[in-house]
N, C-alpha and C positions, 0 to 999 in steps of 0.2 A: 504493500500500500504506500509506503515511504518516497519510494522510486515513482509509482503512478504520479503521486502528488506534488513531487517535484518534475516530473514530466509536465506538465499541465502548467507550471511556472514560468517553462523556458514558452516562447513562443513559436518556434521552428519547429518543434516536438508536438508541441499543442496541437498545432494547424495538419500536421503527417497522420495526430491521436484523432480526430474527427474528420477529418478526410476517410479515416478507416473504417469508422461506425457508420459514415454515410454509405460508402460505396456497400458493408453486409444489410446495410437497413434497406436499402434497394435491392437486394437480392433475396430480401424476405418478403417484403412487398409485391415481387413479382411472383412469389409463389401461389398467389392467388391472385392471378390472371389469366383466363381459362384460355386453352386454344382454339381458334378460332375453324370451324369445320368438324369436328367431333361434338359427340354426343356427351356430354360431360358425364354424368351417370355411367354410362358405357366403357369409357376410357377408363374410370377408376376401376371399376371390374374387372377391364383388362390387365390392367399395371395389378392387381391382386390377384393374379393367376400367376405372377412373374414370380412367385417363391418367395424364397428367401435370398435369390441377386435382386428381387425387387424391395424388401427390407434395407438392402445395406446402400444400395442406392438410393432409395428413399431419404435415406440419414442424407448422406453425402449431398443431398440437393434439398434444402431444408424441408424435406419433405412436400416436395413439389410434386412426385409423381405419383404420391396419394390423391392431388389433388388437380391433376390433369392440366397443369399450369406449364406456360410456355419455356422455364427454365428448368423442365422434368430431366432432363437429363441430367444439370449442373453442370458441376466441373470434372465428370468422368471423361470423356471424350479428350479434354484439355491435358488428362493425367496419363491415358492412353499417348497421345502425341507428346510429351514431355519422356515419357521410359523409349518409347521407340526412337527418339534424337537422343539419348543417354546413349542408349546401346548403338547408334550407328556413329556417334561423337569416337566410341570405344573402338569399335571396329575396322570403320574407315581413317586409312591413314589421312588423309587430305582436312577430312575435319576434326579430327583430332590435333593436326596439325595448328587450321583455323583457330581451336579454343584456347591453344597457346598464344596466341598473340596478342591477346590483352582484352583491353576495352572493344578494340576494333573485331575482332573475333568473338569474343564475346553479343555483338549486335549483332552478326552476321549470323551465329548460331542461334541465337531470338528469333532473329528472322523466319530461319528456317522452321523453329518451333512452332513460329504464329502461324505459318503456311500449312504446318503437317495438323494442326489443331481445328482450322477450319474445315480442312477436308477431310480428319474423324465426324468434326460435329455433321457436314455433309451425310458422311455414310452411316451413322447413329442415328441420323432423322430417318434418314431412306429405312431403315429396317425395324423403327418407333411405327412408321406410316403399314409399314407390309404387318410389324403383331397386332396393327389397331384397323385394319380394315371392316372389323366388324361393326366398331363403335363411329363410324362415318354418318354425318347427319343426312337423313333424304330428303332436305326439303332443297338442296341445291343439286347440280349433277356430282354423279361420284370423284372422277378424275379433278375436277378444279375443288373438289373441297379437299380433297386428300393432297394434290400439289400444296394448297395453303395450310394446310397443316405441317407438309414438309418441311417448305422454308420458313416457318414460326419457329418451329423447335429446331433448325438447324441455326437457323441467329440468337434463339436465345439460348443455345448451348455454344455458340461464339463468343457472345458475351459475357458469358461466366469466364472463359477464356479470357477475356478484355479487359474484365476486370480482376483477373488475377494479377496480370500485368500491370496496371496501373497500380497495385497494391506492393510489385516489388520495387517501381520507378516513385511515387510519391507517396504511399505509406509506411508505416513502421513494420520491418520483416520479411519474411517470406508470402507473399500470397497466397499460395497454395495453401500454407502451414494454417493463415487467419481464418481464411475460409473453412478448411476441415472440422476446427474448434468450434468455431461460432455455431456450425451445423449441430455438434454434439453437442456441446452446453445447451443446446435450444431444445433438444432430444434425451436429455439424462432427465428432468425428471420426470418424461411420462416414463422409464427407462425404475426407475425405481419404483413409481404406483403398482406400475405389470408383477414387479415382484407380488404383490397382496393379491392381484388379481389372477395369476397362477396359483395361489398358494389354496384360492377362496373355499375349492371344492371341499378342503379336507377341515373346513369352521374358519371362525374368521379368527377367533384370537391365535391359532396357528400361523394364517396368514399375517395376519399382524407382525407379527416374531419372527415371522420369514424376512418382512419387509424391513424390519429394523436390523438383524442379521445382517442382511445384504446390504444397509445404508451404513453400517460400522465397516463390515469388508471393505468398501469401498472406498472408503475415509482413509483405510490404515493401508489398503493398495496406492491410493493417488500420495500418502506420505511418502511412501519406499520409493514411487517415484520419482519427488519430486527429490529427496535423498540422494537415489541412483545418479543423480542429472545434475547433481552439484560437487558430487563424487570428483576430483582427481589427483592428480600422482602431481605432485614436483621433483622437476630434474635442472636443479642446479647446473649452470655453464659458468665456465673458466675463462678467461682467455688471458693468452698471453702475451706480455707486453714489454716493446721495444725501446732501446735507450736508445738516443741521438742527441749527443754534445750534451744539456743538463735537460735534456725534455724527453717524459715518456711517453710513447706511441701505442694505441690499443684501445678495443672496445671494452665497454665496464661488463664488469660481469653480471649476468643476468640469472633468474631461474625464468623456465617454460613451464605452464600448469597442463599437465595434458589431463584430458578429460575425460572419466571411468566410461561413459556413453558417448564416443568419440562419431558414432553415428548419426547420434541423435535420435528423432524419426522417421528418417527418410524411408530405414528399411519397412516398417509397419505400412507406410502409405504404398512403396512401390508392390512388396508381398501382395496387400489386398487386390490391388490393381491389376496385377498379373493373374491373380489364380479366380478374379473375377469376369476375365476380356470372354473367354467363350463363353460361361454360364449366362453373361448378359445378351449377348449375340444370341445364343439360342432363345432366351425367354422375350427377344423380341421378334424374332421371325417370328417364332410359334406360336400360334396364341393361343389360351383355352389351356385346360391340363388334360385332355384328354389321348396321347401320346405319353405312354409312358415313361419313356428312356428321356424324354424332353423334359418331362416334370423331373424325374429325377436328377437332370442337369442342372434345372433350376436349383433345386434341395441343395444341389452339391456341398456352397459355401456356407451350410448350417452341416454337413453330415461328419462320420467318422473317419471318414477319407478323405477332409478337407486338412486335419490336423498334421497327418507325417507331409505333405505336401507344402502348407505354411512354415512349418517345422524348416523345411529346407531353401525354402526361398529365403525368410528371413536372416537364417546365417550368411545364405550368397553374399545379400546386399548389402548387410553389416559390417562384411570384411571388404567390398567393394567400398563402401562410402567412408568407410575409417581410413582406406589408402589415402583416398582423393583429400582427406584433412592431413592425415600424418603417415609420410612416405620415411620410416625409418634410413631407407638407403639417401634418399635425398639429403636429410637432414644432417646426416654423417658424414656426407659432403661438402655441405656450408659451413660446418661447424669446421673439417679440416683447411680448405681455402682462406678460412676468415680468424685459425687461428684459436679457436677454441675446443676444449676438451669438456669432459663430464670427469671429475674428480676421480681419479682412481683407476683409470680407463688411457688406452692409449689410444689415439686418434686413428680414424681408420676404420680396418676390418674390428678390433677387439671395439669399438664402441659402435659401431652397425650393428654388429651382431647384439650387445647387450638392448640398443632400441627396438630392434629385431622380436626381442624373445620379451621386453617389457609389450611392445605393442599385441603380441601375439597372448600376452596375458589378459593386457585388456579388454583386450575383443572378445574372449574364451566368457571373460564376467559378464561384459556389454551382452553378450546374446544369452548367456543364463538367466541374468535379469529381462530381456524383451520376453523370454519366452517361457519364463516362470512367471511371470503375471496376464503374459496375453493367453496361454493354454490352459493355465487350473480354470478361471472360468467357461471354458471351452468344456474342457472333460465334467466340469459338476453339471453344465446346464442339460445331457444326458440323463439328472434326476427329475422325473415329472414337475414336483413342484417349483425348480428353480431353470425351468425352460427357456426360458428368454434371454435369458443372460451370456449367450455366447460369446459379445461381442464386446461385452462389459471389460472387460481387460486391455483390450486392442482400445476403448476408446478411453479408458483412464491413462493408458502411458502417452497417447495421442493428448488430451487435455492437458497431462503435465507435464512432459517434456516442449508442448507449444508453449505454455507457460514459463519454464524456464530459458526459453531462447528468446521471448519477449521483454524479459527481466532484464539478459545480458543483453541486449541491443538497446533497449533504453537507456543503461547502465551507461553503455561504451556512448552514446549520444548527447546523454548529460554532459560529459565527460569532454565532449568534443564543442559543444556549445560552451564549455568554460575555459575550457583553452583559448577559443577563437576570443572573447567579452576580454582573455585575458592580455591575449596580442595587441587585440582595439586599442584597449587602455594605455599597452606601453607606446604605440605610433602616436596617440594621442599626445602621449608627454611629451615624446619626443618632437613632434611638431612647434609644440608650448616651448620646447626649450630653447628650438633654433630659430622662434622667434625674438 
């Protein structure tokens, strides 16, 4: 709260802090605005046949496609075209190349992303239009209501697009990140009433007790957390320093805090995203549950089979997204060229290797913690009365690791606004004095 409130002070901060609430408060707004060409009644029906990849979409679009509104897709489509430019960033030499080049590389790879973002949202309308052809209103001809229905939900799943982007270029964070939370926080707490309304069959002061149970679990899950996420190592650096005539030459010595969840969440959002692309692709071709293998594909992302499969995605991309923050072999380089060592440690191979086998410790903890809090909910909601809750894990470490990366970028921003007030001041004297 400390940090919020001194956010709110600076005015640069301020203007980033409600520019942000505006851009989710328009994306909840638009959740009830119906599509234009469908049967509203109808459409919902159908998006409730979608399983449970229509649940967790649901979430992910403030539950817009409960309510047949023109931002039903969200920002899935935008998260699809963001892993497929990650992965071809990786793959392909040339742009992998590109993303090394800075700022200008950097735009160019945006670029690419906004390109590949519109032309999912394109292909997510087209196959929203093919699962919803039954819910087509008759009072116009088929083909021009369902074309208008197309490109409704392909711009307003651009849009969500649009404005994720506008949330990395003039709001506080990651946009992706703000969007996901605000989804959840807006979905936790019918998310704990469900507890009592699962529980109801077996009396209600049971259920009660279930629902209080499950609102302490969750309390003491989102602490480990937010715990996990403040978690890191200090590695003190040395450096050493050069005599020339009576002056010494050399950087001051530093420590680096490296950070026990060096991933973050990236892995949890990409996981879901991945092992969500066909279950969603089929529960919009298909519509209706009357195919069974189809329904079943839908089920997927709630069943017993979803968990060794999460289980392995999530390690991929935890050890992938810890690279891309702390490249051990890199940093054993700078620290030699620049002259610095880790105390105890000779420069080189013997301190690569100990970053080496430090990072590879932390990663080992990083994914025992993502996946000791996102699977115990997973395996208990297999008990009838605590059925709902699969997902309950996945979105407390999502709530508090968003949470803790908004802490630290308002943190480093404060930070940065008083530097800058503190330069002001000295030009200011300085001016005063050569007057």
């Amino acid at each position: 709260m400390g940090t919020l409130k001194d956010s709110f002070k600076t005015p640069e901060i301020k203007k980033k802090l409600l520019f942000t609430f505006l851009i989710v408060s328009v994306l909840c707004l638009l959740t009830i605005v119906p599509i234009p060409g469908l049967n509203h009644d109808a459409a919902v029906k159908a998006a409730g046949d979608w399983g449970s990849t229509g649940l967790v979409i649901n979430v992910l679009s403030f539950r817009a496609l409960s309510n047949a509104s023109i931002v039903s897709l969200g920002i899935f489509p935008f998260l699809v075209a963001s892993i497929l430019m990650q992965i071809l960033t990786l793959a392909v030499p040339k742009l992998r190349n590109m993303a090394q080049l800075g700022d200008e590389g950097s735009k160019t790879i945006m670029k690419y992303t906004r390109i590949a973002s519109v032309s999912m949202s394109a292909v997510f309308a087209i196959l929203y239009c093919v699962g919803m052809r039954d819910a087509v209103i008759t009072n116009i001809n088929f083909w021009v209501a369902i074309i208008l229905c197309g490109i409704t939900v392909a711009i307003g799943s651009a849009f969500c697009g649009w404005c994720v982007e506008l949330l990395n270029t003039k709001g506080i964070g990651d946009g992706l990140t703000i969007i996901i939370i605000a989804s959840l926080i807006r979905n936790l707490p019918r998310e704990v009433v469900m507890l009592y309304f699962e529980a109801e069959s077996v009396g209600v002061y049971i259920a009660l007790l279930f629902m209080i149970i499950g609102l302490f679990l969750m309390i003491g899950m989102l602490f480990v957390v937010l715990l996990a996420n403040m978690g890191e190592k200090k590695v003190r650096i040395l450096f050493s320093k050069r005599t020339v005539g009576m002056k010494q030459f050399g950087m001051q010595n530093q420590v680096i805090p490296v950070k026990v969840a060096q991933a973050g969440i990236m892995p949890i959002i990409y996981s879901m995203t991945v092992l969500l692309f066909v279950p969603a692709i089929i529960a919009m071709a298909v519509p209706g549950s009357d195919i069974g293998w189809a329904q079943s594909i839908k089920n997927f992302p709630t069943s017993v089979g979803f968990i060794p499969l999460y289980i392995v995605f999530v390690v991929f991309f935890t050890y992938i997204f810890a690279m891309m923050q702390f490249n051990p072999v890199d940093i054993s380089n700078q620290l030699k060229q620049n002259g610095g060592y880790i105390q105890g440690l000779r420069p080189g191979k013997q301190t690569s290797q100990y970053l080496m086998s430090m990072y590879n410790n932390l990663n080992s903890a990083d994914c025992a913690y993502l996946l000791l809090i996102s699977v115990i909910p997973m395996a208990i909601s297999f008990i009838p009365a605590f059925n709902g809750i699969f997902y309950n894990g996945v979105a407390l470490l999502l709530i508090g690791g968003g949470f803790i990366e908004m802490k630290t970028l308002l943190d480093n921003a404060i930070k940065a606004e008083e530097e800058k007030q503190k330069a002001a001041g000295k030009d200011k004297r300085r001016k005063n004095y050569s007057k």
